[in-house]
N, CA, C and O of each residue as an XYZ file, in Angstrom:
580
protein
N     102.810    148.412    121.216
C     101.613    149.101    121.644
C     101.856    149.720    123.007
O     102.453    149.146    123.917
N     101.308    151.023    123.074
C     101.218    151.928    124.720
C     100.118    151.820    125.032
O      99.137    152.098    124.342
N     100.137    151.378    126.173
C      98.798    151.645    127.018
C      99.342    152.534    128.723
O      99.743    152.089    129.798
N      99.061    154.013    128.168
C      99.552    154.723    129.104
C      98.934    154.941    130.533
O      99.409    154.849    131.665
N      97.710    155.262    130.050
C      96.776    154.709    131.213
C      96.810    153.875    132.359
O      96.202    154.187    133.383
N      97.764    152.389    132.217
C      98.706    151.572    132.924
C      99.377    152.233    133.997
O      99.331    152.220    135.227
N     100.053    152.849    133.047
C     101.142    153.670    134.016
C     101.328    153.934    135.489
O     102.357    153.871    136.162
N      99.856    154.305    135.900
C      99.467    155.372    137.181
C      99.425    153.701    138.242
O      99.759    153.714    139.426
N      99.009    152.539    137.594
C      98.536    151.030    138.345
C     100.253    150.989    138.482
O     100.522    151.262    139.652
N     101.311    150.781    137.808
C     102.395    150.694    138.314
C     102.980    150.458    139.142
O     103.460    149.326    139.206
N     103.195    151.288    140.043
C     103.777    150.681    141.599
C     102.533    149.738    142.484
O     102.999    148.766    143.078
N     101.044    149.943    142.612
C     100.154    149.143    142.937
C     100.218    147.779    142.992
O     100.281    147.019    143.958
N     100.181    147.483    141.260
C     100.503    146.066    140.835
C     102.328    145.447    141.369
O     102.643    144.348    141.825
N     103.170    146.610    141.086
C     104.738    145.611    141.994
C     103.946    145.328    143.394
O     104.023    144.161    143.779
N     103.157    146.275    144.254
C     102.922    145.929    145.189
C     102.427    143.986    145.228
O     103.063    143.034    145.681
N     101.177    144.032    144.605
C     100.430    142.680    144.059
C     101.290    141.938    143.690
O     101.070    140.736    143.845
N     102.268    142.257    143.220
C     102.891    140.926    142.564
C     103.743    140.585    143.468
O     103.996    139.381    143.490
N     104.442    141.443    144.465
C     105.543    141.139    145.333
C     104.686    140.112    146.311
O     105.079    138.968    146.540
N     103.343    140.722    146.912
C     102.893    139.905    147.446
C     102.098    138.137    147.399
O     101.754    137.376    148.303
N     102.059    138.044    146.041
C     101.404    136.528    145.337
C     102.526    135.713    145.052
O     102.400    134.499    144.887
N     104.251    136.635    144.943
C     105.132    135.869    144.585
C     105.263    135.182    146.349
O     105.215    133.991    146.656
N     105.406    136.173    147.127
C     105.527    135.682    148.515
C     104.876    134.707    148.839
O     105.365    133.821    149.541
N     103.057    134.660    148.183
C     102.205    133.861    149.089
C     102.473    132.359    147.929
O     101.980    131.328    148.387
N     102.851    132.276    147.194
C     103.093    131.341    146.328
C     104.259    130.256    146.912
O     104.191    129.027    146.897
N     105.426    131.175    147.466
C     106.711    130.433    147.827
C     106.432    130.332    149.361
O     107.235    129.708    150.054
N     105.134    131.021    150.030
C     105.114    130.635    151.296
C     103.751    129.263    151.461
O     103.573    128.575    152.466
N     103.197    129.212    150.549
C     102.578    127.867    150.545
C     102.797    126.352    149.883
O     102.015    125.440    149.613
N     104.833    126.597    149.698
C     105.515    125.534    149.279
C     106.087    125.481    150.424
O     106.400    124.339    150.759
N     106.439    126.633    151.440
C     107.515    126.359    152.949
C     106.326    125.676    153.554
O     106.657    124.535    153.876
N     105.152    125.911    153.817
C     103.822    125.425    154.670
C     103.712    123.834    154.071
O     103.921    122.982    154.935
N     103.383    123.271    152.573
C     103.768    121.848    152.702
C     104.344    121.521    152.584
O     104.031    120.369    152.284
N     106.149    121.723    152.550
C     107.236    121.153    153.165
C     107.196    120.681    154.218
O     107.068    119.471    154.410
N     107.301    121.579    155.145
C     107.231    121.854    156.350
C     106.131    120.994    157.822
O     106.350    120.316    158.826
N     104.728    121.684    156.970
C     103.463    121.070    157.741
C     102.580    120.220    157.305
O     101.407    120.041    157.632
N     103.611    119.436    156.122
C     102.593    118.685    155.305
C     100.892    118.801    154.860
O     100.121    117.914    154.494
N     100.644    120.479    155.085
C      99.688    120.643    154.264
C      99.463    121.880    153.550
O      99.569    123.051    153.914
N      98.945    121.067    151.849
C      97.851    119.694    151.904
C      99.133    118.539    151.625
O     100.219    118.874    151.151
N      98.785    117.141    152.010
C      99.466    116.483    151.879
C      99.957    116.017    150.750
O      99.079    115.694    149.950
N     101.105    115.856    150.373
C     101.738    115.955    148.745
C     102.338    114.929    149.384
O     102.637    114.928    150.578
N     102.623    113.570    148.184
C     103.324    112.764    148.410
C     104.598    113.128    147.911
O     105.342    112.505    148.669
N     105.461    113.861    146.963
C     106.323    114.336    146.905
C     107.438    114.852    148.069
O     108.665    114.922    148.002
N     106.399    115.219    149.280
C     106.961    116.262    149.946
C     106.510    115.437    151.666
O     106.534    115.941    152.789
N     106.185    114.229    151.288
C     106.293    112.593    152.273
C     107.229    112.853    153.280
O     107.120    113.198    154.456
N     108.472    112.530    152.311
C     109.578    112.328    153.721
C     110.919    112.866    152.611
O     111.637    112.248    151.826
N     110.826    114.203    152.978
C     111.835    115.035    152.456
C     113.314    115.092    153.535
O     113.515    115.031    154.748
N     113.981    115.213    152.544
C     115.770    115.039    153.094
C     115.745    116.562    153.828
O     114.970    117.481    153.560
N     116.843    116.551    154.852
C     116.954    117.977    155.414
C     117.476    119.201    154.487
O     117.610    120.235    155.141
N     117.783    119.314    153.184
C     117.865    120.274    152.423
C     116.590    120.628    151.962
O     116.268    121.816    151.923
N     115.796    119.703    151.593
C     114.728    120.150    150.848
C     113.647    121.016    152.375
O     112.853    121.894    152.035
N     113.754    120.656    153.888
C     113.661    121.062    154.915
C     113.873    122.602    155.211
O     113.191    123.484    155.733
N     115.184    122.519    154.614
C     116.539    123.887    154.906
C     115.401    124.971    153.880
O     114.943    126.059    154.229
N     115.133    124.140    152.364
C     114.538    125.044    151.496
C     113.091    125.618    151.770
O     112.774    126.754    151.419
N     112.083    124.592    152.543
C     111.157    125.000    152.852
C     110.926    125.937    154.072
O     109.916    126.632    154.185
N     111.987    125.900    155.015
C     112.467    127.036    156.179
C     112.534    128.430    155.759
O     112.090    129.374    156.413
N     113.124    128.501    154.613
C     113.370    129.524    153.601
C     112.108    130.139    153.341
O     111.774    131.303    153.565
N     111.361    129.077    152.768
C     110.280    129.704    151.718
C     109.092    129.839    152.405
O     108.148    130.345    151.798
N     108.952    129.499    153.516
C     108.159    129.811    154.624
C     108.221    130.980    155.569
O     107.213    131.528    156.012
N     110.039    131.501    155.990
C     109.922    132.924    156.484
C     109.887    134.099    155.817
O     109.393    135.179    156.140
N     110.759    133.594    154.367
C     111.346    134.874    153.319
C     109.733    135.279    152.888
O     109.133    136.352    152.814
N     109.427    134.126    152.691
C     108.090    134.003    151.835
C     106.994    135.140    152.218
O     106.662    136.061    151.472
N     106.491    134.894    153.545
C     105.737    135.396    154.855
C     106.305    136.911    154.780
O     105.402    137.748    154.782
N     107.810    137.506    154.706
C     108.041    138.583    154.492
C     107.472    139.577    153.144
O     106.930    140.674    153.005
N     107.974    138.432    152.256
C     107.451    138.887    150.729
C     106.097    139.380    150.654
O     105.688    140.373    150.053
N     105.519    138.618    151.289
C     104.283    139.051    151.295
C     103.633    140.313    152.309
O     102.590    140.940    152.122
N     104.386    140.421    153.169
C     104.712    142.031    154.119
C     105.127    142.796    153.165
O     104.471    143.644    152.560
N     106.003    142.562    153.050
C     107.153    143.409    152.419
C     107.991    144.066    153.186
O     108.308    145.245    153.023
N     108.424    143.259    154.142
C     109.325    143.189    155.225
C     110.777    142.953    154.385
O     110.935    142.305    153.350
N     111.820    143.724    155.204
C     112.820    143.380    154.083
C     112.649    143.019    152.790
O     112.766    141.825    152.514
N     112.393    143.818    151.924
C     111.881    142.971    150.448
C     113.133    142.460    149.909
O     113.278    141.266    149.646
N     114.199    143.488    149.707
C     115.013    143.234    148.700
C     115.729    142.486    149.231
O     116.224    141.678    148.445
N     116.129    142.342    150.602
C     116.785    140.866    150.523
C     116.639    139.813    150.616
O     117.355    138.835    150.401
N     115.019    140.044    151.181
C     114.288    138.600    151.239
C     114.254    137.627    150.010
O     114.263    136.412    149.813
N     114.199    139.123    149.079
C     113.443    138.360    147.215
C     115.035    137.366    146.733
O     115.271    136.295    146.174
N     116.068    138.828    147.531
C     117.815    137.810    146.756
C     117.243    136.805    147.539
O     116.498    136.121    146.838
N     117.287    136.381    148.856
C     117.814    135.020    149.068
C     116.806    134.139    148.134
O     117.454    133.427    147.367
N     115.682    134.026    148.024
C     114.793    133.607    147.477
C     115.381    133.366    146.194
O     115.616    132.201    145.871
N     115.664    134.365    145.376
C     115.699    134.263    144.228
C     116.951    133.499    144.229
O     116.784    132.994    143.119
N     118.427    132.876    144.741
C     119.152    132.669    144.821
C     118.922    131.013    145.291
O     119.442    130.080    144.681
N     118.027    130.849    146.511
C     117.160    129.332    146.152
C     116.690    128.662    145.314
O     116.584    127.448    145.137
N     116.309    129.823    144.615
C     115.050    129.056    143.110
C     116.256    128.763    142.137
O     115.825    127.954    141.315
N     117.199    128.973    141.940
C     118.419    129.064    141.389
C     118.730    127.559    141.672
O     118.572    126.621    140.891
N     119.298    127.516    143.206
C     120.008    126.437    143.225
C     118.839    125.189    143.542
O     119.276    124.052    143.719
N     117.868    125.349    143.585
C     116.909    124.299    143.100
C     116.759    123.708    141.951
O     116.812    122.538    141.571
N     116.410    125.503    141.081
C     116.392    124.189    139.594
C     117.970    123.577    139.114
O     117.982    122.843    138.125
N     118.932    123.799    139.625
C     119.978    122.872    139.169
C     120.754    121.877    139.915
O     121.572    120.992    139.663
N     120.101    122.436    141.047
C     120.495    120.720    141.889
C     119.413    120.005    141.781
O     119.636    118.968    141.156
N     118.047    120.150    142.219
C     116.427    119.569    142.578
C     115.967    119.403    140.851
O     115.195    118.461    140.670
N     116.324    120.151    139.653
C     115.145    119.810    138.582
C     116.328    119.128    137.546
O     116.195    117.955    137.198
N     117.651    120.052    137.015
C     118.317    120.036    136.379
C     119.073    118.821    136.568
O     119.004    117.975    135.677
N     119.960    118.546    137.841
C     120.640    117.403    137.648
C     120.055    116.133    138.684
O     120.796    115.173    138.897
N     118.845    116.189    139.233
C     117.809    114.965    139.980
C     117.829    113.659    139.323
O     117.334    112.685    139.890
N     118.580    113.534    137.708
C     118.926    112.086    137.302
C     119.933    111.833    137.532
O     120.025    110.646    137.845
N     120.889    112.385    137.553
C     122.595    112.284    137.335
C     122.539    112.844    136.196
O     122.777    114.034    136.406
N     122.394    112.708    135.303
C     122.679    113.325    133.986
C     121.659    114.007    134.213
O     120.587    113.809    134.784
N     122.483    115.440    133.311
C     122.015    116.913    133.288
C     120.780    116.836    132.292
O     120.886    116.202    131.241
N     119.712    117.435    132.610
C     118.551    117.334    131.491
C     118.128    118.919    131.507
O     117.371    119.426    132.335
N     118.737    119.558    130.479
C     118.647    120.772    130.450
C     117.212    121.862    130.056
O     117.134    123.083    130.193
N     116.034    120.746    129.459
C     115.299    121.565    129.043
C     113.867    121.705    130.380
O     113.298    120.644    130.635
N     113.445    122.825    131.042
C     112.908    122.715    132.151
C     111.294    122.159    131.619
O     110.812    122.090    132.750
N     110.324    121.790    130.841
C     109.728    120.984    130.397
C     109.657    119.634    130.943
O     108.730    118.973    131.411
N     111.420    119.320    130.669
C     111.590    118.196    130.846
C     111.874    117.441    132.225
O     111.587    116.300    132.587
N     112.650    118.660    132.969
C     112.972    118.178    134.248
C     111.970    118.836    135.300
O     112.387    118.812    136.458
N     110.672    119.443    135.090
C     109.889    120.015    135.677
C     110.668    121.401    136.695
O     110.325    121.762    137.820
N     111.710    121.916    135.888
C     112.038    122.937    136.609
C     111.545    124.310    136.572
O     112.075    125.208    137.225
N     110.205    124.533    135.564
C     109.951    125.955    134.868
C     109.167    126.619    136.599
O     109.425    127.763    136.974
N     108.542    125.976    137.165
C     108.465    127.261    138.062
C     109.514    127.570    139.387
O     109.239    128.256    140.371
N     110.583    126.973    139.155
C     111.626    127.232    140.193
C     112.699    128.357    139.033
O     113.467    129.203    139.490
N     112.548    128.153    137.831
C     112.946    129.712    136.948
C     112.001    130.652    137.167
O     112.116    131.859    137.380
N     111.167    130.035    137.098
C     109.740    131.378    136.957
C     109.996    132.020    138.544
O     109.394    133.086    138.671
N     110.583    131.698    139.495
C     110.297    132.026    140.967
C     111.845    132.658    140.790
O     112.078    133.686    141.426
N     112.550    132.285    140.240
C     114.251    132.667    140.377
C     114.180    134.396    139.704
O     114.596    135.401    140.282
N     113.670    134.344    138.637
C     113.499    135.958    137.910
C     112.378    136.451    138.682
O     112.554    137.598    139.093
N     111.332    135.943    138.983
C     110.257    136.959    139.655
C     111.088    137.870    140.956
O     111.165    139.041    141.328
N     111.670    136.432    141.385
C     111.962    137.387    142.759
C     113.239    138.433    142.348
O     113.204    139.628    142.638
N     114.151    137.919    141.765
C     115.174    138.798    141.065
C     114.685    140.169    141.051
O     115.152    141.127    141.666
N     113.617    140.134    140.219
C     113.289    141.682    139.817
C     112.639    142.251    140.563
O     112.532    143.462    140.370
N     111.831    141.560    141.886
C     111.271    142.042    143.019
C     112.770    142.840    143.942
O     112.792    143.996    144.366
N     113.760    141.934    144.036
C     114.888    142.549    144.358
C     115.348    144.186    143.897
O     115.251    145.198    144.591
N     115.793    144.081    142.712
C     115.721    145.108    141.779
C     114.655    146.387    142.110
O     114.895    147.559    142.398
N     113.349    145.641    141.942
C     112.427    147.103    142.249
C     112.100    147.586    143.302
O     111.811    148.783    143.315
N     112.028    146.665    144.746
C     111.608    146.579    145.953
C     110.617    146.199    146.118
O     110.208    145.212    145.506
N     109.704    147.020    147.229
C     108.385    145.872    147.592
C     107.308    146.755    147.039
O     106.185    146.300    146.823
N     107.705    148.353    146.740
C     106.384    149.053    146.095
C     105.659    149.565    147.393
O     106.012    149.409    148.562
N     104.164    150.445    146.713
C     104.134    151.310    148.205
C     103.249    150.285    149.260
O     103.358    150.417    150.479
N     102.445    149.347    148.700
C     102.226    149.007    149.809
C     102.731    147.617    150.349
O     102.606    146.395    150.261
N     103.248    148.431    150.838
C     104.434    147.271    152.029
C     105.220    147.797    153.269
O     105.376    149.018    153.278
N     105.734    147.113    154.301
C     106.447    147.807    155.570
C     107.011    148.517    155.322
O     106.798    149.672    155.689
N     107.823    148.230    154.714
C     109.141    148.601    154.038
C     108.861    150.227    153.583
O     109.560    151.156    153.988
N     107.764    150.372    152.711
C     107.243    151.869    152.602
C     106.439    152.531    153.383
O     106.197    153.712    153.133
N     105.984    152.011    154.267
C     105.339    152.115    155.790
C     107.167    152.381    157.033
O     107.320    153.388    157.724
N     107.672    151.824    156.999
C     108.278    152.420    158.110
C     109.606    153.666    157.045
O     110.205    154.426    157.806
N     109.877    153.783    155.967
C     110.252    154.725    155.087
C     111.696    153.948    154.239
O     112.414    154.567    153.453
N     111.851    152.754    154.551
C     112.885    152.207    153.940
C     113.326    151.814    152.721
O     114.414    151.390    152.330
N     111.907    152.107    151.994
C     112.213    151.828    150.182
C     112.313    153.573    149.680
O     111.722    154.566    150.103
N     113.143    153.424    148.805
C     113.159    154.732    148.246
C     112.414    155.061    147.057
O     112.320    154.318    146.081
N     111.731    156.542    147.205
C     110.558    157.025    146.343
C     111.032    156.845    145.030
O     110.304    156.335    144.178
N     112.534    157.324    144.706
C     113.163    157.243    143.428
C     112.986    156.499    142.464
O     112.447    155.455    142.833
N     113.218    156.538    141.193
C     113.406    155.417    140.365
C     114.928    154.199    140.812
O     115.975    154.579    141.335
N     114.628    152.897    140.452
C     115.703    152.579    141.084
C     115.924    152.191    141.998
O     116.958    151.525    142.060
N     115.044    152.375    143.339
C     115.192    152.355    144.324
C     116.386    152.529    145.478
O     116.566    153.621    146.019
N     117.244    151.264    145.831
C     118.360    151.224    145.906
C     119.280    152.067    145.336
O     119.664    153.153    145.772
N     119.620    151.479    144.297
C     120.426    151.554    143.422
C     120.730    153.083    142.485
O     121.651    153.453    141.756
N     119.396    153.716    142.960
C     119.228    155.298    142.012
C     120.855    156.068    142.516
O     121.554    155.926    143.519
N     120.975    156.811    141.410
C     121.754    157.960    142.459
C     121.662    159.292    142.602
O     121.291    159.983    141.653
N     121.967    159.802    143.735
C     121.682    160.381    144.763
C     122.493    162.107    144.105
O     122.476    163.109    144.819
């Protein structure tokens, strides 16, 4: 099914989404970090899980600018990565591959979101298209010239 009409919301919504993925991974760096709201999970975290919430608290805060997008979203997306397979995937010793099982589905769901935030950039409204650094093109980056 087409729904062409869509079309014209397009870059709007990357805008929206770049920014909810940001405010999503920046209110996991905030209770890492500032313990709030208080999660007992996130009690008395080891200095990696620290290192990760450092991350997801500045990249995050950008994402949601759209300050540096595209490399903010790689590193991001490159965290959510090595989370779910150090933090969801192998957290028993033995590998438990199905994310259901090891509660890893929104550290995938955060690994491709930001991926493709990478890929598209931050959209128009963001710094990034405010000071002229995303390109109008299809592609962004990556178009050629």
């Amino acid at each position: 099914m087409n729904f062409p009409y869509l079309t014209r919301f397009q870059p709007v919504l990357l805008s929206l989404f770049r920014f909810i993925t940001g405010l999503l991974l920046f209110q996991y760096g905030v209770a890492k970090l500032f313990k709030f709201p208080a999660l007992p999970y996130f009690a008395d975290i080891p200095p990696l899980i620290y290192a990760a919430g450092t991350l997801e608290l500045v990249l995050g805060a950008a994402l949601m600018l759209g300050l540096f997008t595209r490399l903010s979203a790689f590193i991001l997306s490159g965290e959510m990565a090595f989370a779910y397979f150090m933090g969801h995937m192998l957290k028993t010793g033995t590998p438990v591959l199905l994310p259901l099982l090891n509660g890893g589905t929104a550290a995938i769901l955060f690994c491709f979101a930001c991926l493709y935030v990478s890929a598209a950039g931050g959209g128009p409204v963001s710094v990034d298209a405010l000071i002229g650094k995303e390109s109008d093109a299809p592609g962004g980056a990556f178009a050629r010239r």
